[in-house]
ROVO-798377 format. One record per residue (C-alpha): x, y, z; residue in three letters; residue number from 0. Coordinates in nm, 4 decimals, padded with zeros to 6 digits, m for minus. Each point is the difference from the previous one (the first is absolute). Layout:
REM residues N
<node <X; Y; Z>; ALA; NUM>,
...
REM end
This chain:
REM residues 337
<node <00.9688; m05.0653; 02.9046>; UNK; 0>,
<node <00.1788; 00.3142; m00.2129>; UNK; 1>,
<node <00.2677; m00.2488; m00.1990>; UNK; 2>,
<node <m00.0120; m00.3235; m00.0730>; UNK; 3>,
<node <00.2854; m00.1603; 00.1802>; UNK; 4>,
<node <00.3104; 00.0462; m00.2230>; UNK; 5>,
<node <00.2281; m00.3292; 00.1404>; UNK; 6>,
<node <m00.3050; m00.2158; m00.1161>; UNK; 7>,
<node <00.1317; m00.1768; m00.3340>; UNK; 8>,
<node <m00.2746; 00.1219; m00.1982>; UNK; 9>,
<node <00.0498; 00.3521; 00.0603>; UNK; 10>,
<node <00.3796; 00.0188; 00.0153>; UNK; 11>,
<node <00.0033; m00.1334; m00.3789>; UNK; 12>,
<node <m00.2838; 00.2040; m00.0649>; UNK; 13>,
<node <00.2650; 00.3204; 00.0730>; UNK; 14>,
<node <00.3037; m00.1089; m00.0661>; UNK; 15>,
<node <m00.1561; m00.1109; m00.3853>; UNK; 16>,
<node <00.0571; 00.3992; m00.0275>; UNK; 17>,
<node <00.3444; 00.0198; m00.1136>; UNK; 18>,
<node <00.0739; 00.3851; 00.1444>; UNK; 19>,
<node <m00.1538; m00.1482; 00.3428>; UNK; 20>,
<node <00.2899; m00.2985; 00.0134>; UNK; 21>,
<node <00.2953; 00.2486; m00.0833>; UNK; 22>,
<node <m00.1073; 00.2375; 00.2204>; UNK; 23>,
<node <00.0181; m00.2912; 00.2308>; UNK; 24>,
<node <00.3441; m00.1502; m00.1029>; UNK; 25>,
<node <00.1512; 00.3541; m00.0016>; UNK; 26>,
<node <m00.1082; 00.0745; 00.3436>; UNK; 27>,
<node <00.0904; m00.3214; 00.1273>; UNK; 28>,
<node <00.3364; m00.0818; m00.2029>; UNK; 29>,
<node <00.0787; 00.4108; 00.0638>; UNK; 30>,
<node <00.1022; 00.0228; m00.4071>; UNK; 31>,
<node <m00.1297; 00.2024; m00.2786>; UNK; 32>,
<node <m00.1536; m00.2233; m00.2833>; UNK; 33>,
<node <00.1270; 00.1116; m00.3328>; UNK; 34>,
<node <m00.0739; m00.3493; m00.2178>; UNK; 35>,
<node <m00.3593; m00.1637; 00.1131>; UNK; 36>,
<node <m00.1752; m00.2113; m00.2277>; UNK; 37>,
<node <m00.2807; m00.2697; 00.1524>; UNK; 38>,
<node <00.0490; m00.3349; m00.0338>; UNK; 39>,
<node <m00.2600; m00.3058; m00.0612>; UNK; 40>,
<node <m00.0947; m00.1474; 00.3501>; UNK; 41>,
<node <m00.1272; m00.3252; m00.0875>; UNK; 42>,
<node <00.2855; m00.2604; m00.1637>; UNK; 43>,
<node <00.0773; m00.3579; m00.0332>; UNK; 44>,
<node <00.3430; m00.1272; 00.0086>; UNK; 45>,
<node <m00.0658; m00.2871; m00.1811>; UNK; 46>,
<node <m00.2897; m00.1683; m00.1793>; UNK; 47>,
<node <m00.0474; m00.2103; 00.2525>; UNK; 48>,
<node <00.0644; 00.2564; 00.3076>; UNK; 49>,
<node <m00.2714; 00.0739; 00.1902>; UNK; 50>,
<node <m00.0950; 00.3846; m00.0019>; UNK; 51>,
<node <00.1975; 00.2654; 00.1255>; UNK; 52>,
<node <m00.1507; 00.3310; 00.0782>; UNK; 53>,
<node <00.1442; 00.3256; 00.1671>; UNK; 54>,
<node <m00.2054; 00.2263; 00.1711>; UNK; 55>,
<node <00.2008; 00.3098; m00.1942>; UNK; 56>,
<node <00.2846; m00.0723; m00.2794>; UNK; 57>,
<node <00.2789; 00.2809; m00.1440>; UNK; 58>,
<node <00.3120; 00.0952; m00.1164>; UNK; 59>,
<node <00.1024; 00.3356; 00.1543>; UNK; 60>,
<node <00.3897; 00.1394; m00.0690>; UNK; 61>,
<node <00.1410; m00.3743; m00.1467>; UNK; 62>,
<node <m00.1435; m00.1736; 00.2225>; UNK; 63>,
<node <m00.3028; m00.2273; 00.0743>; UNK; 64>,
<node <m00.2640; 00.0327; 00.2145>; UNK; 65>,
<node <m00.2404; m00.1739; 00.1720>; UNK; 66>,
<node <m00.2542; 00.1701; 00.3017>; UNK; 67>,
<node <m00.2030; m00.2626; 00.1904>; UNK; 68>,
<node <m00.2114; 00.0017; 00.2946>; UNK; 69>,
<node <m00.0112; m00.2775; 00.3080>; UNK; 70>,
<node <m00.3499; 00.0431; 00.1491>; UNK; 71>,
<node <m00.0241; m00.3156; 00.2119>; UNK; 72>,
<node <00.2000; m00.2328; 00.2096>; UNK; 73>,
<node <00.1866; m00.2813; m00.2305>; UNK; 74>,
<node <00.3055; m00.2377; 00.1136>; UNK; 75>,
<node <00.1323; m00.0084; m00.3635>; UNK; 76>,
<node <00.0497; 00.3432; m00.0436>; UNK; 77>,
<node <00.3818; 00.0335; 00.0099>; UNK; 78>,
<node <m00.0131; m00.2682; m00.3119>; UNK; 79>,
<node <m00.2735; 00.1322; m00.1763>; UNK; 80>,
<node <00.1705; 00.3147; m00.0381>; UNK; 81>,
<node <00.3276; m00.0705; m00.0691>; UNK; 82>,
<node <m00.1409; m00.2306; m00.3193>; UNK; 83>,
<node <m00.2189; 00.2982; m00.1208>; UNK; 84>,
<node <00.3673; 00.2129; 00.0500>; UNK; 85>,
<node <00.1613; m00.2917; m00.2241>; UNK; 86>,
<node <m00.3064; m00.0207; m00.2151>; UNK; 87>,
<node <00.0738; 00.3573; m00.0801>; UNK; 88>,
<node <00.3278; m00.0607; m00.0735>; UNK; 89>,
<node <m00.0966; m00.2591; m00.2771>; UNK; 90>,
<node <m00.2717; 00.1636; m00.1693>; UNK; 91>,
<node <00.2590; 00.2472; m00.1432>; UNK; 92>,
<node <00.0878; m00.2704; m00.2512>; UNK; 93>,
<node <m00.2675; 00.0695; m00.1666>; UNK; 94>,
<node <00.1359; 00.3533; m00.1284>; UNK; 95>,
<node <00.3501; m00.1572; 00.0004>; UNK; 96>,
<node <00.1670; 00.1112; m00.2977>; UNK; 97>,
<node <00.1833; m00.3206; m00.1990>; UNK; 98>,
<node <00.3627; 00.0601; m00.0989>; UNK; 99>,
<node <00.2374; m00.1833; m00.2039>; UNK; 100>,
<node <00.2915; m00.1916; 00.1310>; UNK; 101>,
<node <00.3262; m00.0616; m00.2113>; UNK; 102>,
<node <00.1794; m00.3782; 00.0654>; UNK; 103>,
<node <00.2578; m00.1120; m00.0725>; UNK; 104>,
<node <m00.0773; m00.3043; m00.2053>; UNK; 105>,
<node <m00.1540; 00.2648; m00.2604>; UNK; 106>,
<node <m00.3635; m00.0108; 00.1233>; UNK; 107>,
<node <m00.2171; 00.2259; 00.0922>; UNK; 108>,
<node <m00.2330; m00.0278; 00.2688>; UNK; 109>,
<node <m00.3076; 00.2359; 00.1378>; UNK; 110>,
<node <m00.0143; 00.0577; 00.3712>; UNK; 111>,
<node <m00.1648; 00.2437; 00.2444>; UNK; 112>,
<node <00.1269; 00.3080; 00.0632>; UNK; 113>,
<node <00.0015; 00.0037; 00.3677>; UNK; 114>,
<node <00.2130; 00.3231; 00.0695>; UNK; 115>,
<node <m00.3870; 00.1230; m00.0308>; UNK; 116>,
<node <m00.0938; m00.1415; 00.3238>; UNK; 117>,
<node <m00.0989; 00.2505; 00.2412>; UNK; 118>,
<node <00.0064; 00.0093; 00.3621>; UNK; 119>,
<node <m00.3471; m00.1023; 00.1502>; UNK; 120>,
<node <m00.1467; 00.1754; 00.3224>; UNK; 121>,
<node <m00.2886; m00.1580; 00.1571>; UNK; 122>,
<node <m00.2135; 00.2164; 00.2691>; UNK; 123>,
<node <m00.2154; m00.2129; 00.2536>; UNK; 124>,
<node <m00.2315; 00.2204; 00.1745>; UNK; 125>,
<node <m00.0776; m00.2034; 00.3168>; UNK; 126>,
<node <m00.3332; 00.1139; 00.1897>; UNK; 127>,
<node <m00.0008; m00.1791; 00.3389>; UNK; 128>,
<node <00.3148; m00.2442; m00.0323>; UNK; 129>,
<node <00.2936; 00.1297; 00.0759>; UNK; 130>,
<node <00.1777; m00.3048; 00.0244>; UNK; 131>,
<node <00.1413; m00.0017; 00.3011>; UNK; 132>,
<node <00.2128; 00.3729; m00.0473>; UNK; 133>,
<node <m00.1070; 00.2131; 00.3284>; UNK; 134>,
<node <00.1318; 00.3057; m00.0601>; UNK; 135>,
<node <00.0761; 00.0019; m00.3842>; UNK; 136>,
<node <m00.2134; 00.1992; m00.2617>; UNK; 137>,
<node <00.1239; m00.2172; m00.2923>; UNK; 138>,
<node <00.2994; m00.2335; m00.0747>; UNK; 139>,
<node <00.1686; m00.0758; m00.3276>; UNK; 140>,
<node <00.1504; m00.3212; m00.1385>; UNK; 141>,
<node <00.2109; m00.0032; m00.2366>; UNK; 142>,
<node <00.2962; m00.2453; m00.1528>; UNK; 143>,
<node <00.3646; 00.0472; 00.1735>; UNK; 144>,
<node <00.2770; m00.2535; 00.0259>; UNK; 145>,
<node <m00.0207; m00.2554; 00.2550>; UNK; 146>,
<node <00.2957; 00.1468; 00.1697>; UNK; 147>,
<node <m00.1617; 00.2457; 00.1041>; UNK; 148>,
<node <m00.2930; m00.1800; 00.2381>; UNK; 149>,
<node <00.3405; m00.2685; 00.0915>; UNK; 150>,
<node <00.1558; 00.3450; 00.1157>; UNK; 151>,
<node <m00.2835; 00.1216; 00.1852>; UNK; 152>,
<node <m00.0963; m00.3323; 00.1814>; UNK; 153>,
<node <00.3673; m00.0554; 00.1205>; UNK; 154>,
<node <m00.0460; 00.0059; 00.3409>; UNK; 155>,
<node <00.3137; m00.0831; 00.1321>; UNK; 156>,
<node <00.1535; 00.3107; m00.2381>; UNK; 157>,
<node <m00.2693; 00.2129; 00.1449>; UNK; 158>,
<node <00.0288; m00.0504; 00.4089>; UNK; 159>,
<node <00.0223; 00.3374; 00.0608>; UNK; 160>,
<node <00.0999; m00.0916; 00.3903>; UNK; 161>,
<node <00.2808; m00.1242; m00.1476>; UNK; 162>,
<node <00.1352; 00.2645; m00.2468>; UNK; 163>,
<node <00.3853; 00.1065; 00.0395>; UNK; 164>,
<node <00.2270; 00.1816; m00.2388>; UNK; 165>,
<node <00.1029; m00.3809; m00.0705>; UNK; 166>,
<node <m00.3015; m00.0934; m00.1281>; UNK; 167>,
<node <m00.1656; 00.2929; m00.1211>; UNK; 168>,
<node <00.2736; m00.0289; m00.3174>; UNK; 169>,
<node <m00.1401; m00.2965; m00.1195>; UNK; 170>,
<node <m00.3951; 00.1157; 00.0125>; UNK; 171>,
<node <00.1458; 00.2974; m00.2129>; UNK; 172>,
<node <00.1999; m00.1733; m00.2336>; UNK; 173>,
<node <m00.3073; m00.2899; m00.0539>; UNK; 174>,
<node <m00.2566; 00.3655; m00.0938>; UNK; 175>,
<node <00.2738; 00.0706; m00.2138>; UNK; 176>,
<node <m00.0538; m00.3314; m00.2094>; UNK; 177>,
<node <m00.3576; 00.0037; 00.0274>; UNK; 178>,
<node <00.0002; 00.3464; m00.1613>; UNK; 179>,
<node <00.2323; m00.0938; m00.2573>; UNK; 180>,
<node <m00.2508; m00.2578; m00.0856>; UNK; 181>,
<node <m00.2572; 00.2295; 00.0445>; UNK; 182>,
<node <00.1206; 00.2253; m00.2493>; UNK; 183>,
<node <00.1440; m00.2151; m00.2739>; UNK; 184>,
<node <m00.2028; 00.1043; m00.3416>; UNK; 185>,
<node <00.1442; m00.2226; m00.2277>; UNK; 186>,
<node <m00.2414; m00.0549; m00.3128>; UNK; 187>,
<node <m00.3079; 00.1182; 00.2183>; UNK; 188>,
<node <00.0276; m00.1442; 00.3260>; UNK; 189>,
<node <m00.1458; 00.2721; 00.1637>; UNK; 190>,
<node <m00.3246; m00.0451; m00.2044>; UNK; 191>,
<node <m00.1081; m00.2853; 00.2849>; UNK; 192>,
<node <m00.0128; 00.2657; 00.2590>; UNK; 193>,
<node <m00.1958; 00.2350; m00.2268>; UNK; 194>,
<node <m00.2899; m00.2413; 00.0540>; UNK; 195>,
<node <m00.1816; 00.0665; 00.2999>; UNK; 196>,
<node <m00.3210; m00.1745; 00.1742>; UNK; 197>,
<node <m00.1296; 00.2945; 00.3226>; UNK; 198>,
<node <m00.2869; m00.0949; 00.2127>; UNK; 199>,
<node <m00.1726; 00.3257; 00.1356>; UNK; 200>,
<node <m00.2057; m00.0563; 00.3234>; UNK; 201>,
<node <m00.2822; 00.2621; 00.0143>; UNK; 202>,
<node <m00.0949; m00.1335; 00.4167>; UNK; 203>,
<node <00.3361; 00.1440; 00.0687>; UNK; 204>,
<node <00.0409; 00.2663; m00.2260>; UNK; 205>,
<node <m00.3413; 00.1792; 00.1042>; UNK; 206>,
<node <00.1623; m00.0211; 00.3890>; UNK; 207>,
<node <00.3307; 00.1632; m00.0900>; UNK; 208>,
<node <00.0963; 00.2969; 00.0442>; UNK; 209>,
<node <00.2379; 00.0418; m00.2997>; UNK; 210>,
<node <m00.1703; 00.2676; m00.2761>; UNK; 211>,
<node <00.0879; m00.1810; m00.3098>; UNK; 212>,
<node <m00.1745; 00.1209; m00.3650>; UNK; 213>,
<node <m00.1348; m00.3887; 00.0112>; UNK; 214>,
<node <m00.1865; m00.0091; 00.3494>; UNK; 215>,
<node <m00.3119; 00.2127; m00.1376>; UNK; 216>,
<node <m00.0944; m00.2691; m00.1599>; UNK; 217>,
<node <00.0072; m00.2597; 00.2666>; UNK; 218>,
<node <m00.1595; 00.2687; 00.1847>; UNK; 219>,
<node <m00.2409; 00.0209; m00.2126>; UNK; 220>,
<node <m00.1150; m00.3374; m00.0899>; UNK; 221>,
<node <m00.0244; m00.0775; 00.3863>; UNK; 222>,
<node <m00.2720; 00.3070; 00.0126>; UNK; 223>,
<node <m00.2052; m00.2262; m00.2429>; UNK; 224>,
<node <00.0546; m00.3263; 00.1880>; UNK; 225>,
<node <m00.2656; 00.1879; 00.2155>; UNK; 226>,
<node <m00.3365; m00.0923; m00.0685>; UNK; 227>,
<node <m00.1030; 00.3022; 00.1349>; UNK; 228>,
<node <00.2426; 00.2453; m00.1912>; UNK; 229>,
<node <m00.1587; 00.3849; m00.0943>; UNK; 230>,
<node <00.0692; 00.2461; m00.2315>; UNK; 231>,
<node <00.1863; 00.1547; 00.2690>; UNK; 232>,
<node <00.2469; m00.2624; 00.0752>; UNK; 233>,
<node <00.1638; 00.0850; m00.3465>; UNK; 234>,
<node <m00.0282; 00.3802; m00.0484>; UNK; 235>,
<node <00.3966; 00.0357; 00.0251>; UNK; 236>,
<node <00.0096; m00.1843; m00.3096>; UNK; 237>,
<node <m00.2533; 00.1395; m00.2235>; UNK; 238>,
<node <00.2569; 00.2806; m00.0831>; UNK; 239>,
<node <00.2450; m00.2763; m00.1655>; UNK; 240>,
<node <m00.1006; m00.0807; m00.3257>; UNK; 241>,
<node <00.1021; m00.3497; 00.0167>; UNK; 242>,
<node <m00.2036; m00.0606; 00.2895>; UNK; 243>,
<node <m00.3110; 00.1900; m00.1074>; UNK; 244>,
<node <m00.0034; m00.2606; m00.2870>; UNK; 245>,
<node <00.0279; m00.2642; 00.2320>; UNK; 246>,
<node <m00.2837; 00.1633; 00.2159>; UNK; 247>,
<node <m00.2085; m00.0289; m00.3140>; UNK; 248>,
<node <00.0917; m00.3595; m00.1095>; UNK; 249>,
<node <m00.1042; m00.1392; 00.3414>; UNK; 250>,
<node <m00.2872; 00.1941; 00.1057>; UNK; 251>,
<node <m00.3243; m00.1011; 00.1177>; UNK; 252>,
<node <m00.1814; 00.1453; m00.2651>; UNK; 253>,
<node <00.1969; m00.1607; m00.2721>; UNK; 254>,
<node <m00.0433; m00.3862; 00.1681>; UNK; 255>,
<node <m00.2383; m00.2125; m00.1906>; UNK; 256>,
<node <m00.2617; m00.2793; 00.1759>; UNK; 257>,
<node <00.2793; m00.2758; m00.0569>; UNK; 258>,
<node <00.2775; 00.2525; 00.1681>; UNK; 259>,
<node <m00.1780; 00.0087; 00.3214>; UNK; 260>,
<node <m00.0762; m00.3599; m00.0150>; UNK; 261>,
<node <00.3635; m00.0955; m00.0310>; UNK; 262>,
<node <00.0802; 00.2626; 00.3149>; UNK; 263>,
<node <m00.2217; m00.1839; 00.1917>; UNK; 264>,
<node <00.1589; m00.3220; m00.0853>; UNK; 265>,
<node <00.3460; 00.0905; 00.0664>; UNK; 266>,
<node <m00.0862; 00.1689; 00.3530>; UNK; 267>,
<node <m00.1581; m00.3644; 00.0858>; UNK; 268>,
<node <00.3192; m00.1553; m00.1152>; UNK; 269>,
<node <00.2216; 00.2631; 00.1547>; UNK; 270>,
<node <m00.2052; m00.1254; 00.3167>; UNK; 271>,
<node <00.1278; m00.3265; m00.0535>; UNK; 272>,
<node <00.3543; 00.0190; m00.0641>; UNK; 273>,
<node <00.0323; 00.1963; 00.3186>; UNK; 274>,
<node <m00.0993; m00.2003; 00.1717>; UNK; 275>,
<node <00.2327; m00.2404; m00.1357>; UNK; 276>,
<node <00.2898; 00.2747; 00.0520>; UNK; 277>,
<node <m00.0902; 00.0237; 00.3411>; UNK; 278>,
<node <00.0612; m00.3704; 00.0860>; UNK; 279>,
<node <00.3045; m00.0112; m00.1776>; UNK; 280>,
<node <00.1067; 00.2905; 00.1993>; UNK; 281>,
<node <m00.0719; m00.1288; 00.3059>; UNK; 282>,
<node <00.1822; m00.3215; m00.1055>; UNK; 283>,
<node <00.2636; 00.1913; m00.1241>; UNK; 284>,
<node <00.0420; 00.1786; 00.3450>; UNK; 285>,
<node <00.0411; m00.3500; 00.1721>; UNK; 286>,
<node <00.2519; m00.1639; m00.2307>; UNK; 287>,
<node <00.2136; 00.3623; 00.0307>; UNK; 288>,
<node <00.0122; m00.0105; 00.3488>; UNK; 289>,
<node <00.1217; m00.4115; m00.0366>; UNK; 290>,
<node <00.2458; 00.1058; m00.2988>; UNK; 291>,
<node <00.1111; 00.2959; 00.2275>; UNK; 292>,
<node <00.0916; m00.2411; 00.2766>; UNK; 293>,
<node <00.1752; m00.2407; m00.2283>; UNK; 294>,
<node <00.2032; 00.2934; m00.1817>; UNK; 295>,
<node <00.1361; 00.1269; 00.3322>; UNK; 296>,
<node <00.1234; m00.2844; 00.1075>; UNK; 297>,
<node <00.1982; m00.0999; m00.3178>; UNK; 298>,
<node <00.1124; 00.3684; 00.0279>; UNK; 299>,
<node <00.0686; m00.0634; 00.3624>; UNK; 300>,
<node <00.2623; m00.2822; m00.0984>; UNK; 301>,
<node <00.1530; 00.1129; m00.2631>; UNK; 302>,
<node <00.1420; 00.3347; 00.2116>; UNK; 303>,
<node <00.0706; m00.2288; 00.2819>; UNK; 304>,
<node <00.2194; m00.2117; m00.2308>; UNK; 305>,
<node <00.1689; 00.3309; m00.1341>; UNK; 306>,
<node <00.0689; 00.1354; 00.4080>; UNK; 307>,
<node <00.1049; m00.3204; 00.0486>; UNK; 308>,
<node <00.2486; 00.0054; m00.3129>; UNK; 309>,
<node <00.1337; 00.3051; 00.0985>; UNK; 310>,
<node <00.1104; m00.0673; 00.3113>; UNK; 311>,
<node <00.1841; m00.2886; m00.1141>; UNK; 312>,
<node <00.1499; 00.1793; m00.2790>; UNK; 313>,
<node <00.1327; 00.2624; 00.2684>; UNK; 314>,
<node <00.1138; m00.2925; 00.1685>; UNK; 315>,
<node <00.2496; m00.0922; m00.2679>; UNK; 316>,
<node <m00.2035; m00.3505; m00.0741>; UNK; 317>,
<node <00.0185; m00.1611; m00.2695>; UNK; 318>,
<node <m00.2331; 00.1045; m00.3075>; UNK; 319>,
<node <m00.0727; m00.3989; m00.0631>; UNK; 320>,
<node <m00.0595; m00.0325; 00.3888>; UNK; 321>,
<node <m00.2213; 00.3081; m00.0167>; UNK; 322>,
<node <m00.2061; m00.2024; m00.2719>; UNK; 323>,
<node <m00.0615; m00.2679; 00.1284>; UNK; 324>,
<node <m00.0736; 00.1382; 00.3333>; UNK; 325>,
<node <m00.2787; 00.2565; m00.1407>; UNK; 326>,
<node <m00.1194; m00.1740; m00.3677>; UNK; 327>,
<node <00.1413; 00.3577; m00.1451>; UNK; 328>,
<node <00.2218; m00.0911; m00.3227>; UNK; 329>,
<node <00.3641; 00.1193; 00.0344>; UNK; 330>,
<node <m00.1017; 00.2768; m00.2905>; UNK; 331>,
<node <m00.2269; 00.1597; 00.2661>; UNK; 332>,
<node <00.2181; m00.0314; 00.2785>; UNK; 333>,
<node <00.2787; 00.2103; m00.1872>; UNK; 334>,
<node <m00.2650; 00.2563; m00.0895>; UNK; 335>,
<node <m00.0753; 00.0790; 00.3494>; UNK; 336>,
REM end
């Protein structure tokens, strides 16, 4: 072994503590140039009695905050564990809140926070093996949009494409045409909730696609080091980067103490072990897709039976009401159709 492996926890903070190492990073990956950086403190508590927060990498970078963290091993809870570290990130900023001083009417004066000084948060989950179910994605974002929007989207009725006239394309137009309005309504701020973004980056598929992207190198490169085997050779492309000659130093061999080696060998055992466990779930998985599969088609199967069914009875100058009851489609859907 060359490098210690980079995606084990130990070793990713031990890099990304270097602050030029994690905006190298966040430029490459985010594809922006980093004009305002200033590190943040990674371990908090929200309240007294709050049990211990703490990020694997914490910053503010161009108004906004920051956090870098790195999911090594299979968990259920991750979707929730991240998204409170994203909110946790959020509320930590009223800590540097500025107070300012509200006029009332009755003549009093009262002291508030100042929260036109919240900033957008961005939290960045490198994800080693999981990739949570996205085949062919190399990182999706979350972020906070109006629920019209996923209403829109899952309107399947709106959406039967088999269906689609000049009649009803109108409508499908006219209902974007809301959606963006809503969409694009700034009034005091509204905008800020989409400025706040959660992306999960899946190195297993980024290190098998075949997009060049400024960010892939180092997926790239902390898959060479997954290898217990890795050489010198394995990373001479990236001894000529400055970033990643630092890194190259940080994680050699020669720089591991007795303890670092110890703690390899432990997480390779438990690596072992969870696997394992990945592999059963995966082969459980495979079983309850093919039964879900099934099910799927046939509720797909009915529904565009009911809609041929519909149409031809709409053709036939029926009765919408008759058409209802004689399908289970509501009148609304009938007249769409």
């Amino acid at each position: 072994m060359y490098l210690a492996p980079l995606n084990y926890d130990r070793f990713f903070k031990r890099v990304f503590s270097h602050d030029h190492i994690a905006k190298r990073f966040l430029e490459d990956f985010l594809q922006v140039k980093i004009e305002e950086f200033q590190r943040l403190p990674e371990e908090n508590r929200v309240t007294d009695d709050a049990a211990k927060v703490i990020f694997d990498y914490r910053c503010k970078i161009n108004g906004q905050y920051v956090t870098i963290d790195m999911q090594q091993w299979y968990k259920t809870d991750v979707v929730r564990r991240f998204y409170l570290y994203h909110a946790v990130n959020t509320v930590l900023q009223m800590e540097s809140m500025q107070n300012k001083t509200v006029f009332m009417k009755s003549g009093l004066n009262i002291t508030v926070k100042d929260y036109q000084d919240l900033a957008p948060v961005l939290t960045v989950i490198w994800m080693v093996d999981d990739i949570l179910h996205f085949k062919n994605e190399n990182y999706v974002t979350y972020k906070l949009l109006p629920e019209a929007v996923e209403v829109f989207l899952a309107d399947n009725i709106l959406w039967n494409l088999k269906t689609v006239t000049k009649q009803t394309l109108k409508p499908l137009l006219e209902k974007r045409k809301q959606i963006l309005k809503i969409m694009q309504n700034k009034h005091k701020d509204l905008e800020f909730m989409g400025k706040n973004k959660i992306y999960f980056l899946f190195q297993h598929n980024i290190v098998k696609s075949q997009e060049i992207k400024p960010y892939r190198r180092w997926f790239d490169f902390a898959e060479r080091t997954r290898n217990e085997n890795n050489i010198e050779a394995d990373f001479e492309s990236y001894t000529a980067d400055p970033v990643f000659a630092d890194i190259i130093r940080i994680i050699n061999r020669q720089k591991l103490t007795e303890e670092d080696f110890s703690y390899i060998e432990s997480e390779a055992k438990h690596a072992e072990q969870i696997q394992r466990f990945i592999d059963g779930e995966q082969k459980k998985g495979r079983v309850e897709g093919r039964l879900e599969g099934i099910e799927e088609g046939r509720i797909e199967g009915k529904i565009e039976g009911k809609i041929e069914v519909a149409q031809v009875l709409k053709k036939q100058g029926i009765l919408f009401e008759i058409i209802a009851l004689s399908t289970g489609l509501s009148v609304a859907e009938i007249e769409q159709l």
